[in-house]
C-alpha positions in Angstrom: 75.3 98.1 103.6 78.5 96.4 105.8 77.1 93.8 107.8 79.0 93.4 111.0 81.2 90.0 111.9 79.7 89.4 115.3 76.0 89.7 113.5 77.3 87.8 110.5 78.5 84.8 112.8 75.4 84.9 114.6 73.9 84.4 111.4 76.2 81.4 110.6 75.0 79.7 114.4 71.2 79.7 113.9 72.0 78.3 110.1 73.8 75.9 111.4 71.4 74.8 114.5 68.7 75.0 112.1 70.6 72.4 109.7 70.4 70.1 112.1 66.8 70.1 113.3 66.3 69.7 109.5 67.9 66.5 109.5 66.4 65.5 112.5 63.1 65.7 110.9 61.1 63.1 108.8 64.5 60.6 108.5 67.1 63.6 107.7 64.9 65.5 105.1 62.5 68.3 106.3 59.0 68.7 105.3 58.8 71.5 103.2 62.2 72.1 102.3 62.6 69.8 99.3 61.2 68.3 96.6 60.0 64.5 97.8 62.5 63.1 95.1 65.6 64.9 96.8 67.3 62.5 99.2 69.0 63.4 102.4 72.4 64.0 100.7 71.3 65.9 98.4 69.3 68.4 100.9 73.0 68.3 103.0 74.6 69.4 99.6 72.7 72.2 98.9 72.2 73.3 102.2 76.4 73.1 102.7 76.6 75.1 99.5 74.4 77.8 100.9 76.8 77.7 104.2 79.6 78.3 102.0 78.2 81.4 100.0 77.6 82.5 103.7 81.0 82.4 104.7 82.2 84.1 101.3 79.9 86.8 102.4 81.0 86.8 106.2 85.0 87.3 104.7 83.7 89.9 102.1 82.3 91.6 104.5 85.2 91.5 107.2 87.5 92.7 104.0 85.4 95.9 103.4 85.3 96.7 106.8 88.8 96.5 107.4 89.2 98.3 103.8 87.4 101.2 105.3 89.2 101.2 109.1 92.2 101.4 106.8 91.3 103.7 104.3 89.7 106.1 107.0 92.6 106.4 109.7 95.1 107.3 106.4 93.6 109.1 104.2 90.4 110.5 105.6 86.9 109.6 104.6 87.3 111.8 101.0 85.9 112.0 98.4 89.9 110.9 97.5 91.4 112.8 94.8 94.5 111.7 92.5 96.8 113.0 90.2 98.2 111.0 87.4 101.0 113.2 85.3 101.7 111.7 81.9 104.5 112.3 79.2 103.3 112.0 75.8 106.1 110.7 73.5 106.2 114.0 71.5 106.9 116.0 74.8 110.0 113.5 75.6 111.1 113.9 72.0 111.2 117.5 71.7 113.9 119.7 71.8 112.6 122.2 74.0 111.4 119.8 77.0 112.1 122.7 79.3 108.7 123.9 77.4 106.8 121.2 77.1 103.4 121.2 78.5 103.1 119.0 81.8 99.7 116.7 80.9 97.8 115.5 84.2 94.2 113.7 84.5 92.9 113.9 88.0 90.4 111.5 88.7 88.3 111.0 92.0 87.4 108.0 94.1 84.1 107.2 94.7 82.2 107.2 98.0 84.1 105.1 100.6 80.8 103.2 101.6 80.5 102.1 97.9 83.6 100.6 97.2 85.9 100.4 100.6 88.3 97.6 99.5 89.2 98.7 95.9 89.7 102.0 96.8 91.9 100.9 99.6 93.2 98.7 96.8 94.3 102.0 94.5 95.4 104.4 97.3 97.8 101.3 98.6 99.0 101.3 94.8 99.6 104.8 94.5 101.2 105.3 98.0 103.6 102.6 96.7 104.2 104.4 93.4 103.6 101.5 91.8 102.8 103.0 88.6 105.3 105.6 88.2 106.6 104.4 85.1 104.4 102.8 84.0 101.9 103.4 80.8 98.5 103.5 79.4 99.0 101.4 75.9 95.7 100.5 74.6 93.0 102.6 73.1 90.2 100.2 71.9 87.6 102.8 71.1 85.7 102.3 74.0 88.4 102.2 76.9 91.9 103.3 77.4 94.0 100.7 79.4 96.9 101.2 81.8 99.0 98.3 82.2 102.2 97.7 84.2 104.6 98.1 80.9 106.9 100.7 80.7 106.8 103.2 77.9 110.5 104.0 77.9 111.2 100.1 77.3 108.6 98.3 75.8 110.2 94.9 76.8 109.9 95.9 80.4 107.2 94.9 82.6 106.4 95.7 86.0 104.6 93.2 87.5 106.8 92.0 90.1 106.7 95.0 91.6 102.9 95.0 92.3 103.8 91.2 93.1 106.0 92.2 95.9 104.1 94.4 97.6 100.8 92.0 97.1 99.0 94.6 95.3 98.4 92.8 91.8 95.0 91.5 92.2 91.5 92.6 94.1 90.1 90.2 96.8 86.9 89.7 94.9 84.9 91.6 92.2 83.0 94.6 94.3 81.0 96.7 92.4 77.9 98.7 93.4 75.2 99.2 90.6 74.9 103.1 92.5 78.3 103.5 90.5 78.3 102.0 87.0 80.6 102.4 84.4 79.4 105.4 82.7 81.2 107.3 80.5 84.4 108.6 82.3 84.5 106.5 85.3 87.2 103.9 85.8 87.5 100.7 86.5 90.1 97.4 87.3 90.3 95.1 84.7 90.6 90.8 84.7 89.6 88.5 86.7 89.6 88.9 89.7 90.2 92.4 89.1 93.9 94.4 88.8 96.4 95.5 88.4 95.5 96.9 84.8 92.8 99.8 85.1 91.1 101.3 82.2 89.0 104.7 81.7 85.6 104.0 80.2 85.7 106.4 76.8 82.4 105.5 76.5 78.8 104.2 78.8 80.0 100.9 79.2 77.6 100.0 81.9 75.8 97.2 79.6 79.5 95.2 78.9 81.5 96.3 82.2 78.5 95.8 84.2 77.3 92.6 85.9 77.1 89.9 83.7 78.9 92.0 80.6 82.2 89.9 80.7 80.1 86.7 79.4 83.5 84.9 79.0 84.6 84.8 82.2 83.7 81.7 84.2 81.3 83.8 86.8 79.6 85.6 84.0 77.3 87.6 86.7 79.8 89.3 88.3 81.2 92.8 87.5 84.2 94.5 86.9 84.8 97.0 89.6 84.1 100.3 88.8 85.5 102.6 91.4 86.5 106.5 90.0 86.0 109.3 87.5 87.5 111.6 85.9 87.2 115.2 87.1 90.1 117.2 85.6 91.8 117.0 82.8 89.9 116.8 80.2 92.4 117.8 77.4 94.5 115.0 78.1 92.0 112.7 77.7 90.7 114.1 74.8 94.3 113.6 73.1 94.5 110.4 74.3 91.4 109.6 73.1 92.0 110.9 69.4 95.3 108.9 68.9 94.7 106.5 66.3 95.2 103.3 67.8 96.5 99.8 65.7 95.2 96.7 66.6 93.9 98.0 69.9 97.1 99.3 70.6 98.4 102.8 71.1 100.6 103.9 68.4 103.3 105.1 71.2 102.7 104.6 75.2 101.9 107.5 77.5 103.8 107.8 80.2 102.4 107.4 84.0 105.3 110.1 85.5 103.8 109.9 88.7 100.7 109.4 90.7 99.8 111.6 93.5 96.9 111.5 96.2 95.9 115.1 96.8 96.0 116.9 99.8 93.0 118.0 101.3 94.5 121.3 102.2 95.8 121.7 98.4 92.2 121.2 97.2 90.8 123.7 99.8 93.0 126.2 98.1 91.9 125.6 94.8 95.0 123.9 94.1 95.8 120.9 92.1 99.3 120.1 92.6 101.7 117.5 93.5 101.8 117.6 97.3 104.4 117.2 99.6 102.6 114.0 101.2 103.9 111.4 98.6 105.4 108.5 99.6 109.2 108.4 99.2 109.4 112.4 98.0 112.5 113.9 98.9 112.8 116.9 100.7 114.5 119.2 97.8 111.4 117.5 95.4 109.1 118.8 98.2 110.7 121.9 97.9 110.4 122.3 94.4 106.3 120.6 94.6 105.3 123.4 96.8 107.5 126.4 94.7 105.4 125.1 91.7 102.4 125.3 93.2 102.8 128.8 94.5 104.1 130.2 91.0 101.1 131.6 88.2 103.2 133.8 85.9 101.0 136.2 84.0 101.4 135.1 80.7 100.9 131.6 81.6 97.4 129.4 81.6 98.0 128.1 85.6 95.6 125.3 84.5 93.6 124.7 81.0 91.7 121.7 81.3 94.6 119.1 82.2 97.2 120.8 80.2 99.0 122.7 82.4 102.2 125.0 80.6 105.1 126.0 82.5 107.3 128.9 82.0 110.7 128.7 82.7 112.2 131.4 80.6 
């Protein structure tokens, strides 16, 4: 539950006024409130640490609230849905690309109230297309990882681009234990958490969860689990069968492009690139929307995240 800053401060005040009558009492240590063997600076250290946990809570608090003001006049209060289109390398290779199937995962965010600041975090990402062009590389069994390198070049990284736009890392490590890491959800990797995501292959609630990352320095906290899949379920069942060595994907998959998902597409029943993405040109708008209006007969319109496109 968000806390409000006025009530917060308020909060802060009476600590602070009662802090002093404490030290006013009994030469600076009050009865009750230590141990006899604590002396007065040690009381005022422990009491200033619990001040400061206060004000980490006040600006965690003022950075979900604003999360969710921000997240709520763009996008709507959701549930948020996204597009991710991927190129395996055999599609690129072949020599019928006209033909080659167009691989998507959608995932969806979770409840604004849950997780304001990372999902403001992700939509601010995708609205940037900051990882068109980028690639998921690693398949360690029980996650698949996304990470800012490019599959086209593997000596490219994209990290300054997140850099730039101050989208790299999370604020702090939100998680809500209402929304764990079971199998399928997704969640930001490091410490604090970003830019790399991952999609939990497995229920990794027990070693993603709070007090799973044992060697980080604040082994208690979480990483932030903050989507699921919903779509696209052949994709990520190819994905998951590729043999991976040393952790790694034998060839990166492709990020082609992120999109957020119109409400009005999904009350259609459609799950298409939109004409709503940032930086989309008006003839690639043109061509989004004639895609989403053509379902030739002999063609599966959508078969679990594997969609086929006829252009014959």
């Amino acid at each position: 539950m968000l806390v409000s800053t006025n009530e917060a401060k308020t909060n802060l005040e009476l600590e602070n006024d009662a802090l002093q009558e404490l030290l006013d009492m009994d030469g600076g240590v009050g009865e009750g409130f230590m141990d006899a063997s604590y002396s007065e600076n040690e009381a005022i250290n422990e009491w200033k640490e619990f001040l400061a946990d206060d004000r980490v809570n006040l600006l965690t608090e003022y950075i979900q609230n604003e999360s969710s003001r921000e997240v709520l006049d763009r996008w709507g209060p959701g549930p948020h849905q996204i597009r991710l289109d991927l190129e395996f390398p055999e599609d690129k290779d072949s020599q019928q690309q006209s033909r080659a199937p167009t691989r998507y995962i959608t995932i969806e965010l979770a409840p604004l109230h849950m997780m304001p600041h990372t999902i403001h975090f992700f939509l601010e990402q995708v609205s940037h297309r900051l990882w068109e062009g980028c690639s998921f590389l690693f398949n360690t069994g029980h996650i698949i990882l996304a990470g800012s390198f490019s599959a086209d070049d593997p000596s490219k990284d994209n990290t300054d681009r997140f850099e730039n736009a101050k989208l790299s890392k999370l604020a702090f490590q939100e998680y809500h234990d209402s929304y764990p890491h079971d199998q399928y959800t997704i969640g930001f990797a490091g410490r604090p958490g970003g830019k790399a995501f991952y999609i939990n292959t497995r229920n990794n609630t027990h070693i993603h969860g709070p007090g799973g990352q044992k060697h980080h320095d604040l082994e208690e906290e979480a990483d932030p689990c903050f989507a699921k899949v919903v779509d696209g379920f052949d994709t990520l069942e190819i994905m998951e069968g590729r043999t991976p060595k040393d952790g790694r994907t034998e060839r990166r998959i492709s990020i082609k492009s992120t999109t957020i998902i119109s409400m009005s597409d999904r009350a259609n029943g459609r799950n298409f690139k939109n004409t709503t993405r940032v930086g989309a040109a008006p003839a690639e708008a043109a061509d989004i929307m004639d895609a989403a209006a053509i379902n030739p007969p002999n063609v599966s319109s959508s078969s679990g995240g594997i969609l086929y496109e006829n252009h014959t």
